[in-house]
C-alpha positions as CSV (number, residue, x, y, z in Angstrom):
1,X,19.5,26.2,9.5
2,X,16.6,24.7,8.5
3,X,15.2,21.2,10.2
4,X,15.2,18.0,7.9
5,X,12.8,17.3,5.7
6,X,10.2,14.7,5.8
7,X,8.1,13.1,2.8
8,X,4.9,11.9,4.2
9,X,3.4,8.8,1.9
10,X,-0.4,7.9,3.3
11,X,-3.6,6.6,2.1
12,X,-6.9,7.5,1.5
13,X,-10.5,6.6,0.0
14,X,-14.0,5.4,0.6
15,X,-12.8,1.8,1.4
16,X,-10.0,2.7,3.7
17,X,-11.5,6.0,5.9
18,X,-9.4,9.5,6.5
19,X,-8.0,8.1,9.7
20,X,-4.2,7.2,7.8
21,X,-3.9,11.0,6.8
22,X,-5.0,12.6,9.6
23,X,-2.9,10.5,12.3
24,X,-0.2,11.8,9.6
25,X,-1.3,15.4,9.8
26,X,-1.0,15.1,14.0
27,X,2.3,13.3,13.2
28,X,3.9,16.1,10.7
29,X,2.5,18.9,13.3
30,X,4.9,17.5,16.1
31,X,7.6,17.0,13.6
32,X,7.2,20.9,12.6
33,X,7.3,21.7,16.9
34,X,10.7,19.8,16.5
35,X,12.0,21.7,13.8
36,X,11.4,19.2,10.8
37,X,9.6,20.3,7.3
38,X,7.4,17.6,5.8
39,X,5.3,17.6,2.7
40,X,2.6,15.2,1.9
41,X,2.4,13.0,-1.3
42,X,-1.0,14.3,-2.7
43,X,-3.5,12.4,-4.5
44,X,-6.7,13.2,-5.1
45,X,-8.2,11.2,-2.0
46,X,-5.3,12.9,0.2
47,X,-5.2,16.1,-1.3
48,X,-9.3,16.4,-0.1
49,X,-8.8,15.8,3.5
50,X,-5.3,17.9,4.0
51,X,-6.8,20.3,2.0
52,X,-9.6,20.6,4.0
53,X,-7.7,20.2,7.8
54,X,-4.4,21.5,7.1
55,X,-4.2,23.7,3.6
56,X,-0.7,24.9,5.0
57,X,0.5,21.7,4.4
58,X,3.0,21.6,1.9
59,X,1.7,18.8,-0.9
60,X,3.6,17.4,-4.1
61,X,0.3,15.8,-6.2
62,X,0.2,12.1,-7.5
63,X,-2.1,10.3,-9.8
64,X,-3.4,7.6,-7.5
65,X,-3.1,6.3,-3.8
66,X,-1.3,3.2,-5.9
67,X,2.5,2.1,-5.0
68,X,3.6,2.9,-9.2
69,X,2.2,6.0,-8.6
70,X,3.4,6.8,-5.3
71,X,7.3,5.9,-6.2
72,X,6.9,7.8,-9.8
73,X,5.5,11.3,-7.7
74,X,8.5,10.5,-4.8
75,X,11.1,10.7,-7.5
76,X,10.4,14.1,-7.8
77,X,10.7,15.5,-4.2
78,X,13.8,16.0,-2.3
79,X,14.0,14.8,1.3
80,X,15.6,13.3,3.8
81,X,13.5,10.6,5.8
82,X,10.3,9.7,4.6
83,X,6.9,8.4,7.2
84,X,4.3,5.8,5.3
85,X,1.0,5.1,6.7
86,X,-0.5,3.0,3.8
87,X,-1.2,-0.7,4.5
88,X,-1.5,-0.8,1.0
89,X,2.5,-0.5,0.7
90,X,5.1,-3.2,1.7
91,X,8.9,-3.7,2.3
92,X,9.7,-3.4,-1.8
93,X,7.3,-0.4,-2.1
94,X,8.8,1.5,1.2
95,X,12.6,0.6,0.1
96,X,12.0,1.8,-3.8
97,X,10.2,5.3,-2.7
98,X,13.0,5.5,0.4
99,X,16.0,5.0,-1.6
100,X,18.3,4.5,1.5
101,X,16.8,7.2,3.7
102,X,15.4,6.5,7.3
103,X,11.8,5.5,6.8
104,X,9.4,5.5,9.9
105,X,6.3,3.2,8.9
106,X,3.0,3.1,10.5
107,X,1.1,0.0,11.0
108,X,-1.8,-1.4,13.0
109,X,-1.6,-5.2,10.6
110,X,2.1,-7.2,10.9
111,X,0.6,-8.8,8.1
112,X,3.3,-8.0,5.7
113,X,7.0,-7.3,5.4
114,X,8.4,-4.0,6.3
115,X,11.1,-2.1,5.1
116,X,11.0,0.2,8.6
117,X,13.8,1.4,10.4
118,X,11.4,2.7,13.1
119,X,7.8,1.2,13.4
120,X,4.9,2.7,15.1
121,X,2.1,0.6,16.1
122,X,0.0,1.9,18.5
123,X,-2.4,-1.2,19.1
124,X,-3.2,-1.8,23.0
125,X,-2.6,-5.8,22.4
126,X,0.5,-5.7,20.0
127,X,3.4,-7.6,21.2
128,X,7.2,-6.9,19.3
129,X,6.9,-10.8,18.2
130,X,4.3,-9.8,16.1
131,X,6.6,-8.3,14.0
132,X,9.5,-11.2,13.9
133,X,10.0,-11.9,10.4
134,X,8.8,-8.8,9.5
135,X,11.1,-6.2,9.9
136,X,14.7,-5.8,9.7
137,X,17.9,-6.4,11.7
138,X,17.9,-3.3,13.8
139,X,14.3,-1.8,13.7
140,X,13.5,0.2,16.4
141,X,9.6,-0.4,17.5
142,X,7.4,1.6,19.2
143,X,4.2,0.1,20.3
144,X,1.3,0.7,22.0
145,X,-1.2,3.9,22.5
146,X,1.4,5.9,24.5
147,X,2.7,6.3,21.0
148,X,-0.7,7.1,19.6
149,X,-0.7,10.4,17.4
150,X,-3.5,12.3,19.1
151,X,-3.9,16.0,18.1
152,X,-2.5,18.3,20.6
153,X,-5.6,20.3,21.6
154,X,-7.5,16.7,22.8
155,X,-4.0,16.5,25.3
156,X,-5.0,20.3,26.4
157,X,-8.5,19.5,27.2
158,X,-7.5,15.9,29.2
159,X,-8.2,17.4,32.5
160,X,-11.1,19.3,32.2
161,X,-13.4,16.4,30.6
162,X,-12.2,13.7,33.0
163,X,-13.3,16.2,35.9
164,X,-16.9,15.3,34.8
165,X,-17.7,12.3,33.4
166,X,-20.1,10.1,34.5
167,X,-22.9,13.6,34.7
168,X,-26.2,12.6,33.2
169,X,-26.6,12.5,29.4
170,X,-26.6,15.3,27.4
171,X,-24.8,15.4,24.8
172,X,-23.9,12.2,22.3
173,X,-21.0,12.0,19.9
174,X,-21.5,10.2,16.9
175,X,-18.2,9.7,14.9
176,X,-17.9,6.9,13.2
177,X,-14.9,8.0,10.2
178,X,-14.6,11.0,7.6
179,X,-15.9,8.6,4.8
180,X,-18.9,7.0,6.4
181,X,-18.0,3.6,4.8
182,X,-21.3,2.1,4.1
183,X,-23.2,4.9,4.9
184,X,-22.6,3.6,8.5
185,X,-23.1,7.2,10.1
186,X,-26.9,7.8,8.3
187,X,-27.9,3.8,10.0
188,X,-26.5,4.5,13.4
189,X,-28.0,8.0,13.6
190,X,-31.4,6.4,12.7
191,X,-31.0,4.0,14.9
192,X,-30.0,5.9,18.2
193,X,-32.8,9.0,17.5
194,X,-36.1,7.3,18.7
195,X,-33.8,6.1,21.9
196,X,-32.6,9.1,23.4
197,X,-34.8,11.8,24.4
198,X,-33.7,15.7,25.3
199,X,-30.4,15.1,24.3
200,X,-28.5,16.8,21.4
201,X,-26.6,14.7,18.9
202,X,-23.1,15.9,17.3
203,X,-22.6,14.1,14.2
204,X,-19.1,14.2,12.7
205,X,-18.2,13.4,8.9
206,X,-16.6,14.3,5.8
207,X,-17.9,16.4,3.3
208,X,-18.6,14.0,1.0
209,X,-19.8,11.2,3.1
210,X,-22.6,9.2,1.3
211,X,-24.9,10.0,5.0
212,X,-24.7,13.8,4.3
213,X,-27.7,14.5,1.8
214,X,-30.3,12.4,3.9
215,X,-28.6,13.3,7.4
216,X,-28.6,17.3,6.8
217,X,-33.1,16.4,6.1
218,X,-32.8,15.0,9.0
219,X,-31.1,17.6,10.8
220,X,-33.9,20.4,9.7
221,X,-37.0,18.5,11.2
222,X,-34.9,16.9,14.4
223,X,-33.5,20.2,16.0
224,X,-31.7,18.0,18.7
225,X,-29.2,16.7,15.6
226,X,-25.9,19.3,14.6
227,X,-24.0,18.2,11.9
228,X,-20.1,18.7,12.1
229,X,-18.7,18.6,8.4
230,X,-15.1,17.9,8.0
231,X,-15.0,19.9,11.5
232,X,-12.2,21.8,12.8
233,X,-13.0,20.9,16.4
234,X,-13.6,17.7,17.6
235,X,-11.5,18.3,20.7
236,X,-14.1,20.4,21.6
237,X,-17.1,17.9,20.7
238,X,-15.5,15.3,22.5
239,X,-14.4,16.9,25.3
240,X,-18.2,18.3,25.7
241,X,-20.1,14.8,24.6
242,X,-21.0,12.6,27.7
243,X,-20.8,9.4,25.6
244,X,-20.2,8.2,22.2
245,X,-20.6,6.0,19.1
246,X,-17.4,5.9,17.3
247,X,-15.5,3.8,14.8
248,X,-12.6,1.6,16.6
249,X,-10.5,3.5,14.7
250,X,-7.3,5.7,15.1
251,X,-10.2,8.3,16.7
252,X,-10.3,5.7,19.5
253,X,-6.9,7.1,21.3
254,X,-8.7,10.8,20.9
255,X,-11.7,9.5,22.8
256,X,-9.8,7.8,25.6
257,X,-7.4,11.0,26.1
258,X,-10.7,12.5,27.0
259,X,-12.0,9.5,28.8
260,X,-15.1,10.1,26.8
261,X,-17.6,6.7,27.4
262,X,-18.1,5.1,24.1
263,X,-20.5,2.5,22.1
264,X,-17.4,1.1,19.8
265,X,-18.7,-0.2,16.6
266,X,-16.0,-2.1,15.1
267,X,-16.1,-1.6,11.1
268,X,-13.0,-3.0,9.3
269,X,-11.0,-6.7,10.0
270,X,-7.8,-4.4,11.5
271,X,-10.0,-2.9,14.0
272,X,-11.0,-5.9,16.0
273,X,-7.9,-6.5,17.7
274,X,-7.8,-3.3,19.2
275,X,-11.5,-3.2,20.1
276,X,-10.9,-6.6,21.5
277,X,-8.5,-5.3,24.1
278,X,-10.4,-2.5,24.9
279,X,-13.3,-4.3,26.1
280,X,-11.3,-6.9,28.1
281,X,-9.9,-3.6,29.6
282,X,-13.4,-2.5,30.6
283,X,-12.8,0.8,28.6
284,X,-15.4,0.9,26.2
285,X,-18.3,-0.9,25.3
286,X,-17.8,-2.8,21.8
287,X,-19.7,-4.0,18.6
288,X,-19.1,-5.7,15.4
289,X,-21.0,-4.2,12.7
290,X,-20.9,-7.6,11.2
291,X,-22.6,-9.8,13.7
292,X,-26.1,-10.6,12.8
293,X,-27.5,-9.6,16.8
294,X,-26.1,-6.3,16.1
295,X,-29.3,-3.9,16.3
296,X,-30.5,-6.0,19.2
297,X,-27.0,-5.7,20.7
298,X,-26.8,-2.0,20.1
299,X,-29.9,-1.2,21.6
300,X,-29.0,-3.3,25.0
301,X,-25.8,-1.2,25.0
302,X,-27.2,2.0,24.3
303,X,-29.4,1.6,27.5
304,X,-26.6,0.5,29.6
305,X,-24.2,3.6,28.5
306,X,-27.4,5.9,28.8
307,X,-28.6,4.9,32.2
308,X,-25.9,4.0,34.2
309,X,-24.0,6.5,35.4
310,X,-21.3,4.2,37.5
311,X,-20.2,2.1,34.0
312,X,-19.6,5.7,32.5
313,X,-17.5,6.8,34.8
314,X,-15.9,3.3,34.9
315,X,-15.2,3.6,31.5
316,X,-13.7,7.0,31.5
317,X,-11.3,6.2,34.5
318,X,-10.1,2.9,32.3
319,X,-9.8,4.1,28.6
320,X,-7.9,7.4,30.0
321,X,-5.7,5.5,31.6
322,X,-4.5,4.1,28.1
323,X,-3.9,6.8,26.3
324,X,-2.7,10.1,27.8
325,X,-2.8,12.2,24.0
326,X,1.2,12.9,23.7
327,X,2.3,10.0,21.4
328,X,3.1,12.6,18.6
329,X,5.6,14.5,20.5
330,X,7.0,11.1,21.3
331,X,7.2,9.5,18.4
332,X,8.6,12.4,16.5
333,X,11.7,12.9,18.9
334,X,12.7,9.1,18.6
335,X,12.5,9.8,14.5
336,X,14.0,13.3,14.4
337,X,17.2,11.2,16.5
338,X,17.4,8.4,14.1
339,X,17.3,10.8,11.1
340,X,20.2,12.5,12.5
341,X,22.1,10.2,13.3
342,X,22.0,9.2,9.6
343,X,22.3,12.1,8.1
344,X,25.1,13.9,10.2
């Protein structure tokens, strides 16, 4: 007898990143360990990235990322729960593509109304009063970056990167989303190069990130740069990278499974909370891409993560001890329960 199955509703696009469908991807993986078959509203902007990280995903195509467009394409599929990660979508969009069925939502915001009967936010600061007025009677929340879905190979490679952190500089990570909003990868990449000397740079984004055409010139005078598009293996970068630049993103919870010490550049008004916390926690070093002082301030934390050995390993212990990489597993047990319990 086949598990239940699971529509999965996210976003995508250059102005919100890759992050919501490949959290979703992690998400859908551990449902499939447990048993569960879920299948992926698919338009275009979603359709690229699964198609590129998962093409064994089963998809069911819609016109636009839009909440008309999204209901029209769920009327069409037959399942039994459904999972939204779109902060585009609130309580009358979730309830009209749910239609009665359990509906997990994922959020970073509690901006909005909710029609969850299990919430995952995995934001180091949120509290559940966040969410009062919300939600509804009986939502079950699960909060914080123990719930954070984090890919299961970063969780298989925990050990082995925290056992040397805080070596010399060798490697850098540059990671800063699939999209390169803004062309944010091609600046940073510019800006770090003349700063770091004998050290190779690993430079992740998506295939059709606006940085790729002058990034990949780049690459073929500057041998120290490698270009990762739409890679298959950032456990691997990550795990091997002795620090990072990274987007304060959902790739923040990868990073701290692997207590990898990271320049956090915060991009997006969702993001500061988060990056906010972190640095109170002393487990990363964070920017606002926004603040006027910015090159001045990334150049003055550059130096610090480069030359001090003690702050790395510092913020390796602290940003590991956030986030140990098995929120998926987690998550989807608690939601594979609820779904039975309705459906039996």
């Amino acid at each position: 007898m086949s598990g239940p199955s699971i529509l999965v509703v996210t976003d995508a696009g250059p102005a919100v990143g890759g992050g919501h469908v490949m959290r979703s991807l992690t998400l859908a993986g551990a449902l499939g360990g447990q048993g569960a078959v879920c299948r992926f509203l698919a338009p275009p902007a979603v359709e690229a990235i699964v198609a590129a990280f998962a093409p064994e995903t089963e998809r069911l195509a819609a016109v636009s990322t839009g909440p008309g467009d999204l209901a029209h394409a769920a009327r069409e599929a037959r399942f039994d729960a459904v999972i939204f990660d779109h902060y585009g979508l609130a309580e009358g969009d979730h309830v009209a593509i749910a239609q009665g069925r359990p509906a997990l939502v994922i959020d970073d915001l509690a901006d909005r109304p909710l029609g969850a009967d299990l919430l995952l936010d995995s934001g180091p600061a949120r509290r559940a009063e966040d969410y009062d007025g919300l939600t509804r009677d009986g939502v079950r929340l699960l909060l914080g970056p123990q719930y954070a879905p984090v890919r299961p190979e970063f969780a298989a490679l925990r050990e082995t990167a925290l056992g040397w952190r805080g070596e010399p500089v060798g490697r850098v990570l540059v990671s800063l989303g699939l999209t390169d909003v803004d062309g944010i990868t091609g600046r940073m990449v510019e800006r770090l190069r003349p700063k770091v000397s004998d050290v190779g740079i690993d430079v992740v984004l998506g295939a059709e990130a606006p940085s790729v055409a002058s990034l990949s010139k780049i690459a073929r005078r500057d041998t120290r740069i490698v270009l990762h598009v739409d890679s298959p293996h950032m456990a691997r970068l990550t795990a091997e990278a002795d620090i990072a630049i990274g987007a304060a993103g959902s790739s923040t919870w990868e990073r701290c499974t692997l207590g990898l010490p990271t320049l956090m550049v915060v991009l997006a008004e969702n993001q500061r909370a988060a990056a906010r916390t972190l640095a109170e926690r002393e487990a990363a070093l964070t920017l606002d891409i926004g603040d006027p002082a910015f090159d001045a301030n990334f150049d003055r934390a550059l130096m610090r993560l480069t030359t001090d050995a003690a702050l790395r390993r510092q913020l390796a212990t602290a940003s590991a001890a956030l986030c140990d990489g098995l929120g998926a597993p987690r998550v989807a047990e608690v939601f594979l329960k609820m779904v039975a319990a309705r459906t039996s």
